[in-house]
N, C-alpha and C positions, 0 to 999 in steps of 0.2 A: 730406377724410377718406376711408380706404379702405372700402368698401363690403364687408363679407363675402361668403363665397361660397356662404350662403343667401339676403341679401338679390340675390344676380344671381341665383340659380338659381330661384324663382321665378317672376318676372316673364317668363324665358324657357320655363319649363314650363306657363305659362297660355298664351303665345302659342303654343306646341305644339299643347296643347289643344284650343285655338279653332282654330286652321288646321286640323287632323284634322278638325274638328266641321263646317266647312262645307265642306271640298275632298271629303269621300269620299262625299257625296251625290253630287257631282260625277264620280267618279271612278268610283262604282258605276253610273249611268247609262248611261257610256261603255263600260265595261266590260260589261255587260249587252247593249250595242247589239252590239258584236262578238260575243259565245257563240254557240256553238250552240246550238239550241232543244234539246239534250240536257242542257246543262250546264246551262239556265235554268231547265228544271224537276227538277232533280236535288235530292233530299232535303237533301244537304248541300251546303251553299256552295261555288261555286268560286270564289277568289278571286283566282288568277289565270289566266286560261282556255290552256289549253297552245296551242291555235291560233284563231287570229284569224277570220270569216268577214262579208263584206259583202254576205250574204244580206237582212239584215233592212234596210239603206239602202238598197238596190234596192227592197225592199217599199215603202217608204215614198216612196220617189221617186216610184214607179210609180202613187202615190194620185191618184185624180181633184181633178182640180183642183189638185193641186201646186205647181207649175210657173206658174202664173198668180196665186194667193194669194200665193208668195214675189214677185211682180212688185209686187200689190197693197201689202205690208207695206210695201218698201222704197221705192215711190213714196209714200206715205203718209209715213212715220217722216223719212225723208230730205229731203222739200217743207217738213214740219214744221218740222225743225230748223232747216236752213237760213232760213225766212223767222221762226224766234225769235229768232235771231243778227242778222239785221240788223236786226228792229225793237229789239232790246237794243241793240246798238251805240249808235245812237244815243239810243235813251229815259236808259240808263246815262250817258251823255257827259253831258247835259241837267242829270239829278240830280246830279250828280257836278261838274260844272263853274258850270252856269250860275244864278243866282238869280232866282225866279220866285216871283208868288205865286199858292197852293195847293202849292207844291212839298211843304210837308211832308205835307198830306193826300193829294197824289197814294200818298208812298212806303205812307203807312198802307192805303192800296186795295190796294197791290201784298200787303202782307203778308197781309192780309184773305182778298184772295183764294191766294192762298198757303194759308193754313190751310182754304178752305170744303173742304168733302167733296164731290167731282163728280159720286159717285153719285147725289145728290138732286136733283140739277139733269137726271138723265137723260131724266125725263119733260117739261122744259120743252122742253131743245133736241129730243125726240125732235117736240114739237108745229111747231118754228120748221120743222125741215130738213123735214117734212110737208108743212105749207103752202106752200112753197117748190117742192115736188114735185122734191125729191134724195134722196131716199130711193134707197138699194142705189148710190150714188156716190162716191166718191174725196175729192170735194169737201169735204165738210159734215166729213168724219174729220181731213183734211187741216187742215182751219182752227181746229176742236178742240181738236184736239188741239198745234196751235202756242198757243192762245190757255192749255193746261193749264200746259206748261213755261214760258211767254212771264213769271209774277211771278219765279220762282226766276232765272232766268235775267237778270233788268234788275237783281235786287237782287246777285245774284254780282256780276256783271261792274261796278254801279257802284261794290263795296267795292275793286274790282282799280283802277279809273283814280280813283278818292279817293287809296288807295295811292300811285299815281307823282304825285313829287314838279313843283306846278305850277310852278317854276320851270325844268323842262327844256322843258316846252309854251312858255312867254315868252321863253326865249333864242331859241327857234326862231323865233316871231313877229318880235323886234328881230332876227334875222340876213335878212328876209326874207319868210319864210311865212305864208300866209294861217292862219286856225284850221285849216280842213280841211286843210289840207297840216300843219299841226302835230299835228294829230290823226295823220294817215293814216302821217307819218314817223317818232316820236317815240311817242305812247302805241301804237298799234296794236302794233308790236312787242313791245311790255311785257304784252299783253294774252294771249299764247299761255298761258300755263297756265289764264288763266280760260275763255277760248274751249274748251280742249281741256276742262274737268270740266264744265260746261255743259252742249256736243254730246256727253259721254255722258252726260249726267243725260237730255236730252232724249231722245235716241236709245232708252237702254232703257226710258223710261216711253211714247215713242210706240209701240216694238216690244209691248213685253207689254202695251198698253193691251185688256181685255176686254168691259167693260159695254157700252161705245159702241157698237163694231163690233154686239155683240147684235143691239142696239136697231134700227141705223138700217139695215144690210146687210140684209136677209134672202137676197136671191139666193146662190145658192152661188160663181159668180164674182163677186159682191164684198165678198167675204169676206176678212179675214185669216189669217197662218198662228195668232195665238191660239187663234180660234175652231176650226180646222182641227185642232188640238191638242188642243182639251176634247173633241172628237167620237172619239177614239182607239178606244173601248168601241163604237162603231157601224163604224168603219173597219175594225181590225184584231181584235176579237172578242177572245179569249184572245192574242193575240200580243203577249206583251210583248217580245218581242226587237223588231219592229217600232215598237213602241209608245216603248222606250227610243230606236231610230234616229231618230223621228221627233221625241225631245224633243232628243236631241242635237243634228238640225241644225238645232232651232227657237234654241238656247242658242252655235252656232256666231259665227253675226254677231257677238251681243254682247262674247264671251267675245275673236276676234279684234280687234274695234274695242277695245276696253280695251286690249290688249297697244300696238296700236299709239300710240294717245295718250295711253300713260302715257309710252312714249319720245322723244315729241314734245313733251309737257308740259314733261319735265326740259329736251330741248335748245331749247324756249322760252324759258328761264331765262336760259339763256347767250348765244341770240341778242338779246334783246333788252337784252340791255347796253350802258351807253353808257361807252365812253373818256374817263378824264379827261385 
């Protein structure tokens, strides 16, 4: 049946909607970061500023401690990620393939913890990394915060190798191949779009993680750029033109890492096709 052309026009006018509704916070930001400080505080809106100026990214460049908090985040967020993906790999492979017992109480721990709230836990680990005497270190955020994405992340990735069919792992074993070589050949390839929504699930919940860093950093080099963010009122005073530059390029990483593996995602799809 043909669908009217109120029932499409709808459905397309909500998606409108919703896109205006979250890009032009986006877009106002950005747009803010460039103005000049005449047009920021000008009665009436400019909406779109007649000339561009990278006054206010040089401000924010130039903040103490800059330049070493963006080292901090991305050694952080990126250590994290990385070491959730390969304990997922295999934790996923495990559930996924192998039959053990406790396995189904394992998966209920993972969801468990999945649902707890981390802020309440902030006072225990802030006692563990204490005693420990890591406090204001790299370390204690690092492990964290992989252990925060590490449930979401074994349970994606083992709904993605449940998916591939265990008969392409078994042709590969009778042709030959060990497991790991069946794995490393055959599912790994199939696994690019879960790997890619994963590492960015990870990615931005390690990038904007806040409470933690609070708690357990206090030194100012070891700090995050979040926390370097919430301070904007003590940094740049009435500058929001500064203030916008400096959320801009706190929102650059992520906004780049998404473009790129969403393109990577799709041609995951097609790489890892097999020939019949």
């Amino acid at each position: 049946m043909k669908r009217s052309p109120l029932a499409r026009l709808w459905p397309n006018a909500a998606a409108v909607v919703l896109f205006a509704g979250f890009a032009f916070p986006v877009y106002w930001m950005f747009c803010t970061a460039l103005k000049p400080t005449s047009d920021i505080v000008s009665e009436d809106p400019v909406w779109f500023p007649a000339s561009a100026t990278f006054e206010h990214f040089g401000t924010a460049v130039g903040a103490e401690h800059f330049w070493t908090l963006v080292g901090n985040s991305l050694t952080v967020t990126v250590s994290a990620v990385a070491l959730s993906l390969v304990i997922a790999l295999l934790a996923s492979f495990a559930l996924a393939r192998l039959r053990f017992r406790g396995r189904r109480g394992f998966l209920v721990t993972f969801m468990i913890a999945q649902m707890a709230p981390w802020e309440v836990m902030v006072i225990a680990i802030y006692m563990l990394v204490r005693d420990g005497d890591m406090l204001n270190s790299l370390l204690p955020l690092t492990l964290f915060y992989m252990v925060m994405v590490l449930p979401f992340t074994v349970l994606t990735l083992r709904s993605y190798i449940a998916a591939v069919p265990r008969e392409l792992e078994e042709s590969a074993m009778v042709d030959g191949c060990t497991r790991r070589q069946a794995f490393s050949k055959v599912i790994f390839p199939l696994l690019a779009p879960g790997l890619m929504a994963t590492s960015l699930f990870g990615f931005i919940t390690a990038w904007n993680e806040f409470p933690l860093v609070l708690i357990l950093n206090k030194d100012a080099e070891a700090q995050t750029l979040p926390l370097w963010l919430s301070s904007f009122q003590t940094q740049f005073g009435d500058d929001w033109g500064a203030t916008m530059a400096a959320a801009s390029l706190f929102a650059v990483p992520v906004l780049l890492l998404f473009l790129f593996l969403q393109r990577k995602a799709v041609g995951g799809l097609t790489s890892g096709a097999v020939k019949g």
